[in-house]
N, C-alpha and C positions, 0 to 999 in steps of 0.2 A: 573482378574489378572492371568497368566500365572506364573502356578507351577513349582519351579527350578528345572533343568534336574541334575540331578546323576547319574556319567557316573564312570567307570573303564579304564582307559586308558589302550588299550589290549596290549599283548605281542609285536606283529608284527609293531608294530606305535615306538619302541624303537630307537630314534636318531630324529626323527620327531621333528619340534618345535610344541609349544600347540599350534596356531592356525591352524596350517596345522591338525593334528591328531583332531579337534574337528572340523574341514569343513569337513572331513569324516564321523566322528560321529554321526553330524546332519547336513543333507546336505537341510533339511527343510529351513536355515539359509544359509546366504552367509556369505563367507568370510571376507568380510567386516565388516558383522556386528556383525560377531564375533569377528574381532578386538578391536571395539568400546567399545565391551563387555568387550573384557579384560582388556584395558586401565582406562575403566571406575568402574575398583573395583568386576563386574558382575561377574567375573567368580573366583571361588578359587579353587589354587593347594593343594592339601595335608592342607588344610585348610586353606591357606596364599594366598594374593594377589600375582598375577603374571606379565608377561610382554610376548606379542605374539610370541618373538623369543626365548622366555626359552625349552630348549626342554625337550624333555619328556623320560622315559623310561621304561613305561609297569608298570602296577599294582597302579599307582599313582590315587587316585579318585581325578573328579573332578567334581564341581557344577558351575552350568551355569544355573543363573538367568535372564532372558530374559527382556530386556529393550524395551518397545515402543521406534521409531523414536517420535522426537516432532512433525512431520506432522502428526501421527497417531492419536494424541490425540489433536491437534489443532480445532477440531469441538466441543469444551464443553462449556456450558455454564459459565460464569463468572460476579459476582454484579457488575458489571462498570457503575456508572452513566451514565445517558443519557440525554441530554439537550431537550426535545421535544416540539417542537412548534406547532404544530399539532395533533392530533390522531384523526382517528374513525376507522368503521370496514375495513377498505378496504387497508387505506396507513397509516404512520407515517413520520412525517415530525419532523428530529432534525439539528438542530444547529452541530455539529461537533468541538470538540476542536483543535487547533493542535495541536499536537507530539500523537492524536490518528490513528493507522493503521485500513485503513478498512478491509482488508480482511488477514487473517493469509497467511504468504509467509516466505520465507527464512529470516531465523535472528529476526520475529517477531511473532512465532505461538502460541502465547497465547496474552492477553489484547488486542484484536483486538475492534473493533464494531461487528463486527461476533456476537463473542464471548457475549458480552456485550444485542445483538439482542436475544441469544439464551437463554441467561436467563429473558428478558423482555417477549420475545413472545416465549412458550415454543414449540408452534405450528409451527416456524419458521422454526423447524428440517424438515418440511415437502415439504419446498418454495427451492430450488436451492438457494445456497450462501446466504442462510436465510432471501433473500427477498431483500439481496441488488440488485439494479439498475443500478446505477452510482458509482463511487469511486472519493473520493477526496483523495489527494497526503496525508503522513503521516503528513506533514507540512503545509497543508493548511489546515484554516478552513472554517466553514460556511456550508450553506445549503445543505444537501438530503434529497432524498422521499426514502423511502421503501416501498415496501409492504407487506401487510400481510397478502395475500390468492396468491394462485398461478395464478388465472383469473387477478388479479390486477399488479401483476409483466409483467406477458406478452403484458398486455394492453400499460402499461408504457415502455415496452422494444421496443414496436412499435412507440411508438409517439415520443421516442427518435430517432430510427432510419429514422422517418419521418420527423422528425427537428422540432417536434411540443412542445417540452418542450424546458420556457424558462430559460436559466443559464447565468445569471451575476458577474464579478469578479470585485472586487477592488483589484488592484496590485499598487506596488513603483515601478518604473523601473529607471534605470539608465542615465543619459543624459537629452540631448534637443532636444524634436522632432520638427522636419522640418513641419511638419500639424497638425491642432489638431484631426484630427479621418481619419481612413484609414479603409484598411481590410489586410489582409494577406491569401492569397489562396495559399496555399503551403502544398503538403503532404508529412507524416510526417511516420516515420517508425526508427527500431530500428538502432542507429549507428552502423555502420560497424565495430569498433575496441573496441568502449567501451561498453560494455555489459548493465551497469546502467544507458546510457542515450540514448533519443531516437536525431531522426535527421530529419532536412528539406532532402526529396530526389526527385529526379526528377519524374515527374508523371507516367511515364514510369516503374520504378523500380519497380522489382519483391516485395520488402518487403514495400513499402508505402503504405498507405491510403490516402485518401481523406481529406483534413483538412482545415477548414475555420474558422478564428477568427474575427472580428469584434472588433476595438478598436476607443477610444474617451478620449483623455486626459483634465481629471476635472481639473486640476489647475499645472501647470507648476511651481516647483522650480528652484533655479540658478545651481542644480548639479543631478536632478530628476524629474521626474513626476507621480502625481496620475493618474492613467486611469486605464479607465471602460472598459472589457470587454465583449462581451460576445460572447458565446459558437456558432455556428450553428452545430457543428460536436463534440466530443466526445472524443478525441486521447489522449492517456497517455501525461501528461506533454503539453499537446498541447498550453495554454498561456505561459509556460515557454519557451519553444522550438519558438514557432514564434515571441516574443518579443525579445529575443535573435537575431533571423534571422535577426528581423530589425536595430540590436544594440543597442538595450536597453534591455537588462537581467534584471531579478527583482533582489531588492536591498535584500542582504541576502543568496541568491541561492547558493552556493558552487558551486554545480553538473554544472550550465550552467554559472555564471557569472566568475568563475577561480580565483586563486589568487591573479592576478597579475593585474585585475582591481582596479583604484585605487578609494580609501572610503574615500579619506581626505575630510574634509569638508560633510560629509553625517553623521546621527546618526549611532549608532552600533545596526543592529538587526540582531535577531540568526537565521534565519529561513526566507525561502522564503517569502515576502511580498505578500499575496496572498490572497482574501478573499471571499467566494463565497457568494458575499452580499443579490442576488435576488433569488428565483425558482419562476418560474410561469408554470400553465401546467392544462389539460381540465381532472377533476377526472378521474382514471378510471371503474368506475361503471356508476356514472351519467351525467358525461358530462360537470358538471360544471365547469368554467373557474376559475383556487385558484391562488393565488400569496402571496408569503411570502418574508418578509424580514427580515435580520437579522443583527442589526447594528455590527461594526467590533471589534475583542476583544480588552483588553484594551491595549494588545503590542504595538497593529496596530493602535488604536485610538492615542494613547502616540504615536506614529511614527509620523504621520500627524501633529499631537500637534509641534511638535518639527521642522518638515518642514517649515510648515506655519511662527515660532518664528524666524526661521533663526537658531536654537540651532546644 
């Protein structure tokens, strides 16, 4: 922990506001986050909480307790269960719930899987992003692999990038498809205007990938369908974004399905329909061919329930 600074606000800083006269101060800090500092209780004038445009006038002490950013301290471990279907020395295979984040980012830097990883495997501090592989969305669940030696990670970061691990989804998507199994070869890169979601762009564009989904719809409802798909490529959102492209967004989705799709006649689920029901993939130490499954949680099973009943 970082011992609070005690300062004298000198002569020559008289008419200055306190944020300005303490980015002089200590210029160790930026101004910014001196702000934050102030706002947030961290700093006191003459003993008393202050405001960064109070100004100052020479001789006033003040104390300036220094706050980590929550990125700084987002790498800790934390007791978060973990559903695990798997384990030996090499990978760890869990189940995933949803509303868990895998990786600490903006607005989520603590109760991640990370997190949750870093206190299972204390060794984990040692693996790059603690031995995660793949990410699943905050609102999807279902299956990954970790690992947990650093030879293990990179073996699986290869066989991903070689299309050799297999990932299977059960999603609800919206409508009536025209065939029952298709593909979508459309790459995929970040929208041009909205920042949180990504987009089909022409294969030419500078900000696309490469992106290939593979779909098969299991059972066709009057207002939805169950389909399976699965993965050959890897792209953020990528079954949410190319089920979208083809006009059917999964049922739940805010980000890609909008408001103004209409639900009447559909159950109400809170959260993208989305469930990573298969991994399959050739260890990486020995070689051997694993495949896991993991039936869908009880939202999702209750969803299908409800499909199937007509409810």
């Amino acid at each position: 922990m970082t011992l609070p600074h005690s300062l004298t606000i000198p002569p020559e800083h008289a008419g200055k506001r306190l944020d300005q006269s303490l980015a002089e101060l200590l210029p160790s800090y930026s101004r910014s986050r001196l702000q934050s500092w102030i706002e947030s209780g961290h700093v006191l004038l003459a003993g008393a909480a202050a405001n960064r445009k109070q100004k100052v006038w020479g001789g006033e002490s003040v104390q300036v307790t220094p706050e980590a950013l929550p990125s700084e301290t987002a790498y800790q471990p934390e007791a978060i269960g973990l559903n695990i279907v798997y384990e030996d020395d090499a990978i760890l295979v869990i189940d995933k719930p949803a509303g868990l984040v895998t990786h600490p980012g903006a607005g989520n830097w603590q109760g991640t899987l990370l997190n949750a990883l870093l206190h299972y495997l204390p060794l984990a501090t040692t693996i790059p992003r603690a031995g995660i592989v793949h990410r699943l969305d905050k609102d999807t669940s279902g299956l990954m692999v970790v690992a947990k030696t650093l030879e293990a990670q990179t073996q699986l970061v290869r066989d991903l990038q070689a299309r050799t691990v297999k990932r299977v989804y059960w999603a609800v998507a919206l409508g009536v498809f025209a065939r029952i199994e298709g593909s979508v070869d459309a790459p995929i890169g970040r929208h041009p205007t909205q920042r949180v979601k990504m987009a089909v762009h022409d294969k030419d564009s500078a900000v696309s990938k490469p992106a290939l989904t593979h779909w098969k719809v299991l059972k066709q409802f009057p207002r939805a369908a169950w389909v399976e798909c699965r993965l050959a490529t890897g792209r953020t959102h990528q079954i949410r974004v190319h089920l979208t492209h083809l006009g059917h967004p999964l049922l739940g989705d805010m980000v890609y399905r909008g408001k103004s799709q209409n639900m009447q006649g559909l159950p109400p689920f809170h959260r993208q329909a989305l469930h990573a029901v298969r991994l399959g993939l050739a260890h990486p130490v020995s070689g051997e061919a694993m495949e896991w499954e993991a039936p869908p949680p009880q939202d999702f099973a209750e969803l299908l329930r409800q499909l199937e009943a007509g409810e």
